[in-house]
C-alpha positions in Angstrom: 101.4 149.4 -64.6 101.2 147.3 -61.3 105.0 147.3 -59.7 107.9 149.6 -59.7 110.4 148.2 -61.8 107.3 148.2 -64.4 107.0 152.2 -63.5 110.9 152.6 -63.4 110.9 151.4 -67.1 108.3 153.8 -68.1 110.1 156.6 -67.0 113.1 155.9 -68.4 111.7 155.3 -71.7 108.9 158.0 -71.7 108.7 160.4 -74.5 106.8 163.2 -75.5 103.1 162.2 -75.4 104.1 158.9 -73.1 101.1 158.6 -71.1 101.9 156.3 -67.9 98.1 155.1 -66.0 99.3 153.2 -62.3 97.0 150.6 -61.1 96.3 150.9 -57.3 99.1 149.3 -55.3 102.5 149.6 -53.5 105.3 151.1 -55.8 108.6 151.2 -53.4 111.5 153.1 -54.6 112.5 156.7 -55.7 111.7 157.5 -59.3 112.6 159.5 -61.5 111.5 161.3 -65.4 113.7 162.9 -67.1 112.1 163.6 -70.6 110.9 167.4 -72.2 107.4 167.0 -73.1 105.9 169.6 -75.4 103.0 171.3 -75.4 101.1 169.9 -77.8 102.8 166.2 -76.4 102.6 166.1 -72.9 104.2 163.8 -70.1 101.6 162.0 -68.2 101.8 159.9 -65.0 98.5 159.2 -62.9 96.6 156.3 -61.1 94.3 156.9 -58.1 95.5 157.9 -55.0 95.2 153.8 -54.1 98.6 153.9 -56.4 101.2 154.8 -53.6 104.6 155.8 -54.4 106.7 154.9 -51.3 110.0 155.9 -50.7 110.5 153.4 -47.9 112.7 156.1 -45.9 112.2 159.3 -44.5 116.1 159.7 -44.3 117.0 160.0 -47.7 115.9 160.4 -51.2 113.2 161.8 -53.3 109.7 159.7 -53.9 109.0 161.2 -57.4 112.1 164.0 -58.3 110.8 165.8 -62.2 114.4 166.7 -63.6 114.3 168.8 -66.9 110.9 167.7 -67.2 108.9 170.4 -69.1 104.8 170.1 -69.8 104.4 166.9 -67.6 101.4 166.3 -65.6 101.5 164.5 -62.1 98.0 163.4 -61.2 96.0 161.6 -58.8 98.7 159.1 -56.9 99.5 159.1 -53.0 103.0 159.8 -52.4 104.9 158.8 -48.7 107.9 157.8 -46.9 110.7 159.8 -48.7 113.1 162.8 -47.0 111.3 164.6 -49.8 107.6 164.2 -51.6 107.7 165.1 -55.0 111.0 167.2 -56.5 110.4 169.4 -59.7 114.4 170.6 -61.0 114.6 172.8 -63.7 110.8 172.3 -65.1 108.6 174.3 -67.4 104.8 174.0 -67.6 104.5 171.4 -65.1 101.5 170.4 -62.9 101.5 168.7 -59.8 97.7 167.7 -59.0 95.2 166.2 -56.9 98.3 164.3 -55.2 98.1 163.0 -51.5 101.2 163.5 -50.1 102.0 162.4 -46.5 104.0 161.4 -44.1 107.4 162.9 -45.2 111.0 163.4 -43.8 111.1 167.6 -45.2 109.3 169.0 -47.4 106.0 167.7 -49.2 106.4 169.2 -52.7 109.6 171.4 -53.7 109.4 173.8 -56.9 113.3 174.9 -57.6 115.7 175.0 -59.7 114.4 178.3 -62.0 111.0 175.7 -62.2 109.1 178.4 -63.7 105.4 178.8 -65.0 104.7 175.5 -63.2 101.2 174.4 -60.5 100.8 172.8 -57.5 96.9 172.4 -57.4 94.5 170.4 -55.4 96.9 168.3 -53.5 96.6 167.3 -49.5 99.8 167.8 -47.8 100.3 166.7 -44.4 102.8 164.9 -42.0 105.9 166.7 -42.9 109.1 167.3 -41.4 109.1 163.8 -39.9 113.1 163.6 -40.2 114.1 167.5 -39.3 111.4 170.1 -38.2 113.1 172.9 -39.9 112.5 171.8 -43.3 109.0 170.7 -42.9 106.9 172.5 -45.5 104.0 171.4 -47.3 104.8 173.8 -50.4 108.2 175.3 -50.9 109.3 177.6 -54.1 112.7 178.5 -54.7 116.0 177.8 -53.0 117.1 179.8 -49.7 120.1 182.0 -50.5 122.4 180.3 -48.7 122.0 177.1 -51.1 122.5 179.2 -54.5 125.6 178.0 -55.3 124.4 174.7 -54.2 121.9 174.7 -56.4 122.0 177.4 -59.2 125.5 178.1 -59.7 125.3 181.3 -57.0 122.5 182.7 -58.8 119.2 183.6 -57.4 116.6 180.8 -58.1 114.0 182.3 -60.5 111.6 179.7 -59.9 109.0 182.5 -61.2 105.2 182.5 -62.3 104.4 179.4 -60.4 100.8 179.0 -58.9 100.0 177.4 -55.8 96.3 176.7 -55.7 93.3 174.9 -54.0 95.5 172.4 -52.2 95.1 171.4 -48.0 97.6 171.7 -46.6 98.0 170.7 -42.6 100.0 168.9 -39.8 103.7 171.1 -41.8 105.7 171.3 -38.9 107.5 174.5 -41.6 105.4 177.1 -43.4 102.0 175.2 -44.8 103.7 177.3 -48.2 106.9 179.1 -48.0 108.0 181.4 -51.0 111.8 181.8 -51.1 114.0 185.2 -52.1 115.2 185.0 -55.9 111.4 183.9 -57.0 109.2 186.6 -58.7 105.7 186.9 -59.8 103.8 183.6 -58.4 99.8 183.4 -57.0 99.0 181.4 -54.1 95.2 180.7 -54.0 92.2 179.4 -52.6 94.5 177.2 -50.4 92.9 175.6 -47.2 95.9 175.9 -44.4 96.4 174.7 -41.2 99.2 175.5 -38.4 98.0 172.4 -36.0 101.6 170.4 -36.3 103.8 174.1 -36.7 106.9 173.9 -33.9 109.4 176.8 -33.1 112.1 175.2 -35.1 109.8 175.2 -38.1 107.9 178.2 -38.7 105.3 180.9 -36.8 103.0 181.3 -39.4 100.9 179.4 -43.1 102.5 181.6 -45.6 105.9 182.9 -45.0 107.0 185.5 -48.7 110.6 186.1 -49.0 109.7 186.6 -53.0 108.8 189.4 -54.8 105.2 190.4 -56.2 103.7 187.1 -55.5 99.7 187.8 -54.9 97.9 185.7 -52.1 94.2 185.4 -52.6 90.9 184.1 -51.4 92.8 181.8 -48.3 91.6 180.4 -45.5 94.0 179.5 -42.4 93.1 178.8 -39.3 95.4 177.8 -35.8 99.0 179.2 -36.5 101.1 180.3 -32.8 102.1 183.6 -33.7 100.6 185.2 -37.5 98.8 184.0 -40.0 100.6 185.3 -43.3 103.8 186.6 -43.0 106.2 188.8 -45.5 110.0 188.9 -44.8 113.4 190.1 -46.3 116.1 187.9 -45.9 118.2 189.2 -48.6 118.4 193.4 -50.1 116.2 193.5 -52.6 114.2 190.7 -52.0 110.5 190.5 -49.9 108.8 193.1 -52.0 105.5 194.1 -53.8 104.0 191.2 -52.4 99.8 191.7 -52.1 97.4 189.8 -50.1 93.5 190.3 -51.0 90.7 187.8 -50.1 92.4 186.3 -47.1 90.5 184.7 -44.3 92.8 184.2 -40.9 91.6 182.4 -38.0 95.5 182.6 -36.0 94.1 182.1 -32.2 97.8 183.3 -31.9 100.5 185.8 -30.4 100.4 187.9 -33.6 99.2 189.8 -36.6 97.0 188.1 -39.3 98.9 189.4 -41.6 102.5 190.5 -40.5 105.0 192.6 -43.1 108.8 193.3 -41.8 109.0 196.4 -42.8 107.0 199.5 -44.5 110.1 199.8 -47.3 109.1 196.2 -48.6 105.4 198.0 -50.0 103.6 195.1 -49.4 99.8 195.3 -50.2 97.1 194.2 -47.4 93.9 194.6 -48.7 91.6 195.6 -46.2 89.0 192.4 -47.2 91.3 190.3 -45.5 90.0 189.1 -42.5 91.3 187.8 -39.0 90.1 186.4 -35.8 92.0 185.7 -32.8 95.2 187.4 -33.3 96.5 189.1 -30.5 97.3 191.7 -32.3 94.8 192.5 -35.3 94.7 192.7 -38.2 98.1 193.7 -39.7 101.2 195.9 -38.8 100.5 197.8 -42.1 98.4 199.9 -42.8 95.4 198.0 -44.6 93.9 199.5 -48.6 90.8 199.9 -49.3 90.2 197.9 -52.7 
């Protein structure tokens, strides 16, 4: 595969099984896969990250948008100059991997649309929120309540079980990751974070959880201007039983390493979390001994 109307094709007429290799060059456009791969008959598309999926705009569009696409595997390829990176809608057993994603209008890779049991692993993320600040994350799950009906007929967006994992993630000017309300039961781990392009229109800390009983392991962030990992409720019921364990914080900023709204929400800080440099300490809860 060497242009884009050559990788255009392929999508449109992958099936399950449809393995799509893409030789190292310039493929301008927004794309697009549609098909339901299986599980014994995945959807593959890779190439090295010298294969470069270019939007051509940071105004508008998606670079690579996965829509229904279940069991498909996105591997290897640089992806830039879209108003968003890669788009996974209503997926299953997907895997975005080893991707280099930069240079982007909002957000760098976007799990939504109940995407559930899905990875984002080993990808570098940076240069977001070129075209607004406010939506400049590297890794977002979910859909923000106010976009439910928008986006999932007024329901919350049970984007649930999805892993974040092993990816670097810097220069976000919005949460390196942030975890939306509606979304239950993801892991984010062994991620290597970095708040050195974070503005006040975009976020005050790496990991922002709005989600319930998502577990945070074995991090490392380090420059952020306020905390380091935060835990919110936006909406009733939402924000709780979240745990962080394993954490390393190096914040040099106003806060907390580890900051939770409020003692109702029964987050977990592990005292084996570290910090150094927040003004504050460790954490506004109280930390558990594992």
């Amino acid at each position: 595969m060497t242009n884009a109307k050559q990788l255009q094709s392929a999508l449109s007429a992958a099936r399950p099984g449809t393995s799509i290799v893409l030789s190292p060059g310039q493929y301008v456009g927004n794309f697009t896969l549609t098909v339901a791969g299986t599980q014994a008959a995945p959807v593959v598309l890779c190439g090295p990250s010298t294969a470069v999926l270019d939007g051509h705009t940071t105004g508008s569009g998606y670079v690579l948008h996965l829509d229904h696409a279940t069991w498909t595997t996105v591997e290897g390829l640089s992806v830039t100059d879209g108003q968003k990176g890669v788009v996974v809608d209503h997926g299953s057993h997907d895997t975005v991997a080893d991707l280099t994603v930069y240079a982007i209008g909002d957000e760098g890779v976007h799990l939504r649309e109940f995407t559930t049991d899905s990875t984002v692993r080993g990808n570098h993320i940076s240069m977001t929120g070129l075209l607004d600040q406010k939506y400049g994350e590297g890794v977002y799950i979910g859909t923000a309540n106010k976009n439910w009906c928008e986006y999932t007929g007024c329901q919350p967006d049970a984007s649930n079980d999805d892993v974040v994992e092993g990816n670097t993630i810097s220069d976000t000017t919005a949460e390196n990751i942030d975890i939306k309300e509606g979304t239950t039961g993801g892991l984010i781990e062994g991620n290597s974070l970095s708040g050195d392009g974070l503005t006040p229109a975009g976020a005050t800390a790496w990991v922002n959880v709005k989600g319930n009983s998502w577990r945070v392991i074995d991090n490392h962030g380090q420059t952020s201007p306020k905390d380091g990992f935060q835990v919110h409720q936006v909406l009733s019921g939402w924000g709780e039983d979240d745990s962080f364990s394993g954490n390393s914080a190096v914040v040099d900023g106003k806060g907390y390493g580890y900051y939770v709204q409020s003692k109702r929400l029964d987050a977990v800080v592990d005292c084996n979390n570290t910090e150094s440099g927040a003004a504050k300490g460790l954490t506004n809860a109280v930390c558990v001994q594992s």
